[in-house]
C-alpha positions in Angstrom: -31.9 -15.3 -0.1 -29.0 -13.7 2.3 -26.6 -14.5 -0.6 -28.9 -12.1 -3.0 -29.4 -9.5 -0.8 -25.8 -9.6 -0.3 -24.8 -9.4 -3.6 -28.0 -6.5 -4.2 -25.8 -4.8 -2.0 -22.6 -4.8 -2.9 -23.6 -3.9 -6.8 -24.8 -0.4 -5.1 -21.2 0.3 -3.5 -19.1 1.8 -6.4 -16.1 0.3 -4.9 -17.5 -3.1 -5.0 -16.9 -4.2 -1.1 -18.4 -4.0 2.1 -16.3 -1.5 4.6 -14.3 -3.0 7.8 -13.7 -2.0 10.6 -10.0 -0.6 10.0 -11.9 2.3 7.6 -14.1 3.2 10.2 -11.1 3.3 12.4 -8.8 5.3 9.9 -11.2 8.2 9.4 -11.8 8.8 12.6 -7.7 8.4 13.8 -7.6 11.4 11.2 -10.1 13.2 12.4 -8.2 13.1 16.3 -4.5 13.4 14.9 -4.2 15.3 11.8 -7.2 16.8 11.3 -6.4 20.7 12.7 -7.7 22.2 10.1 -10.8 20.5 9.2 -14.0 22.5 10.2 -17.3 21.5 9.6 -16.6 18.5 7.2 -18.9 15.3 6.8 -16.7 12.5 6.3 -18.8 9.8 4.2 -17.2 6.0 4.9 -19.2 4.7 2.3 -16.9 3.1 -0.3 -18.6 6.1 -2.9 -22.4 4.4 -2.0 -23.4 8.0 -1.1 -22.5 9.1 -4.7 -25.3 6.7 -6.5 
């Protein structure tokens, strides 16, 4: 039953794997380092799930 909701999952994620940690991670390194211009910006770690 885990195994199928698992793979329920995953079919609804457009890039066809779970996130890790290291994305969660990256986005918000950006968000501290680089990201002096970004205002008011929702930044979706999703792998494109938000997009369905």
């Amino acid at each position: 039953a885990a195994e199928a909701a698992r793979a329920k999952a995953l079919a609804g994620i457009p890039l066809g794997q779970t996130g890790a940690v290291e994305d969660i991670a990256n986005a918000a390194y950006f968000l501290v380092t680089q990201a002096t211009y970004v205002t008011g910006a929702e930044i979706k770690v999703d792998g494109g799930r938000s997009l369905r």
